[in-house]
C-alpha positions in Angstrom: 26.7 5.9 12.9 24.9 8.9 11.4 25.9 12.8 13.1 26.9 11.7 16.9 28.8 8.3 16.7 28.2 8.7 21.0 24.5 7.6 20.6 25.6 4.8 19.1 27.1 2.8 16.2 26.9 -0.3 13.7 29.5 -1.5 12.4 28.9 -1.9 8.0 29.7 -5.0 7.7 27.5 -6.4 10.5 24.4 -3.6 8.8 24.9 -5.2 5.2 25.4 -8.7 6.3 21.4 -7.9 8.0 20.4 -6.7 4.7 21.5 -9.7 2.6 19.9 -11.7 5.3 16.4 -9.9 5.0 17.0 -10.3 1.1 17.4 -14.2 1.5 14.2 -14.1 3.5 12.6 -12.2 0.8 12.9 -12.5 -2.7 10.8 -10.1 -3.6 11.8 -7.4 -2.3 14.4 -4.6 -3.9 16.1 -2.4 -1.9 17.7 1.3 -2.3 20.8 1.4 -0.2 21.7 5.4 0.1 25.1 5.5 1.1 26.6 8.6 3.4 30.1 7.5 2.0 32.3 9.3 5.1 34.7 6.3 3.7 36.9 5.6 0.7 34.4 4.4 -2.1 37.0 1.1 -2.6 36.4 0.7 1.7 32.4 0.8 0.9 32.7 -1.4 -2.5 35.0 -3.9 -0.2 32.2 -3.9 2.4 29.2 -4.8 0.1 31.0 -7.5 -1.2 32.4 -9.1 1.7 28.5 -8.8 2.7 27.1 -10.7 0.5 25.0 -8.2 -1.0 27.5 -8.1 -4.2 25.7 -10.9 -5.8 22.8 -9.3 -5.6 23.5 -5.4 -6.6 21.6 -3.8 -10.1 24.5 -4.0 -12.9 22.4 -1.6 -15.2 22.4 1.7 -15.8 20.8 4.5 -13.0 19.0 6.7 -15.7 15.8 6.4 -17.4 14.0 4.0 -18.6 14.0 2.0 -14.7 13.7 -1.7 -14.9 10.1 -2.4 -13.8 10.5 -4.4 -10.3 9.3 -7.5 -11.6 12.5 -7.2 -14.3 15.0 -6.4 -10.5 13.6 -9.3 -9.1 13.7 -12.1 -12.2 17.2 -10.9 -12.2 18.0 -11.2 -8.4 19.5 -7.1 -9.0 17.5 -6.4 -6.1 19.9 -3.7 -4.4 20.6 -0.6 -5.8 23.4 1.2 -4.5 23.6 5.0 -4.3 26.4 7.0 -2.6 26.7 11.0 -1.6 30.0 11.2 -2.5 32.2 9.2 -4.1 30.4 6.3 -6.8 33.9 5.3 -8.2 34.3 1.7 -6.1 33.0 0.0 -8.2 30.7 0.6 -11.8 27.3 -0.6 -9.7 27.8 2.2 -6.9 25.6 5.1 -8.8 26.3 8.5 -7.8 23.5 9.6 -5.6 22.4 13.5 -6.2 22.8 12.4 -10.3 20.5 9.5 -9.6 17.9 11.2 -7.4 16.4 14.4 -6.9 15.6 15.4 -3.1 13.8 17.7 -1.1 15.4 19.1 2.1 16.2 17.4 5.3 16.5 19.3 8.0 13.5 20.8 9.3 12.8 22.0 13.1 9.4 21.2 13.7 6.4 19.2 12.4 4.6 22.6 11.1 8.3 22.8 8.8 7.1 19.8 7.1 3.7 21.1 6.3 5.5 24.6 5.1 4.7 25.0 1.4 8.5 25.4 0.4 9.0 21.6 2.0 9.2 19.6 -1.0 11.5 22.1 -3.2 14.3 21.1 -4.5 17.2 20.3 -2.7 20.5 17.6 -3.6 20.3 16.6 -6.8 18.8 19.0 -8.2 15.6 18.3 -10.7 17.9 16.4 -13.1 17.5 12.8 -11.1 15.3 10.1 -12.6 14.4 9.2 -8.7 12.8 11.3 -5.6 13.6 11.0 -2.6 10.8 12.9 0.6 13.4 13.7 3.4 9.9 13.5 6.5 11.4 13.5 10.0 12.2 16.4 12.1 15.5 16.9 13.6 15.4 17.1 17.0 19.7 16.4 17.4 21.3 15.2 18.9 18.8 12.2 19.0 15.4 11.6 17.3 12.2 12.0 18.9 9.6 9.1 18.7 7.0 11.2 19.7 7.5 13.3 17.3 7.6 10.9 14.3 4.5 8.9 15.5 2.8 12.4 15.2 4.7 13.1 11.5 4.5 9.4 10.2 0.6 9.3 10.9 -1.1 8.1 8.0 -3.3 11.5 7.0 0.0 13.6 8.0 2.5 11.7 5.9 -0.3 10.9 2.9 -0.6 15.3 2.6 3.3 15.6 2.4 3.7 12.9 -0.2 0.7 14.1 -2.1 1.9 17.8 -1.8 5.5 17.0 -3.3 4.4 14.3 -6.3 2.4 17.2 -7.0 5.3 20.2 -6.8 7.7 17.6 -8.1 5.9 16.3 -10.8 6.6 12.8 -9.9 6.0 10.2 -7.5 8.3 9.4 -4.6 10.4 6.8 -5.1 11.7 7.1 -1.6 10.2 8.4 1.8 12.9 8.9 4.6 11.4 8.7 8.2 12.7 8.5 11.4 11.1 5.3 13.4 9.2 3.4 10.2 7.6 1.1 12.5 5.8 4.4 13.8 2.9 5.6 12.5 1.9 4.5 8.7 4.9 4.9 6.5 4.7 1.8 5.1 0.9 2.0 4.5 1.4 5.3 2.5 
């Protein structure tokens, strides 16, 4: 569960198990698992593995130079693993805010996200070789789908990720949104 457990919970295991499935289902695909470790890093290392996913976690470094995605993929190291906290589980959980620079996550309303100072800096500094646009306003206890159909609208979401590869200096490598089926996240 992510802030109120009361809304609603999955248990790891059963989440990973569904992302070694996708995986299976597609080959091509990598993905970035960012992990809000609440748990002991050797509990989270225990849980990838009895997933599944183990056999399929990047082995190399999480610095510059990147594997190209073709080089992930001939190598079936198709998830990287990132975690908040603690990275010591095992030597393929990377440290997250070392890995990946961020911008800030909690904004009130969809003009926040417009705000020039939306794409500053936040977690991880400017040091990460990876960025990761937080894009979802926090309406807590629960998110609104109203609200990210308006925010994950293609001409919306395309002028945020514009605005902070330009700020940044780099392109995303990772756009949060609440409700990706919404709107055009996956289009931008």
């Amino acid at each position: 569960c992510h802030t109120l457990c009361e809304v609603g919970a999955t248990r790891a295991l059963d989440a990973l198990r569904a992302v070694h499935r996708f995986l299976v289902r597609h080959p091509e695909e990598i993905v970035i698992l960012s992990i809000e470790d609440e748990t002991s890093a050797a509990d989270t290392a225990a849980a990838i593995r009895a997933s599944g996913l183990v056999d399929e976690v990047y082995l190399g470094d999480a610095d510059r130079p990147w594997p190209t995605l073709r080089e992930l993929v001939d190598r079936d190291e198709r998830v990287i693993v990132l975690a908040e906290n603690r990275p010591d589980g095992a030597p393929w959980i990377h440290h997250q805010p070392a890995v990946m620079q961020e911008t800030p996550f909690h904004f009130r309303s969809p003009a926040a996200l417009e705000a020039p100072d939306s794409c500053r800096p936040n977690r991880g500094g400017t040091a990460g070789s990876l960025l990761l646009v937080n894009h979802w306003v926090d309406t807590s206890p629960a998110p609104r789908v109203t609200i990210a159909r308006r925010v994950n609208a293609h001409d919306f979401l395309a002028r945020r990720v514009a605005q902070c590869r330009r700020e940044r200096g780099m392109l995303p490598n990772v756009v949060a949104v609440d409700f990706y089926r919404d709107g055009d996240a996956a289009k931008v």
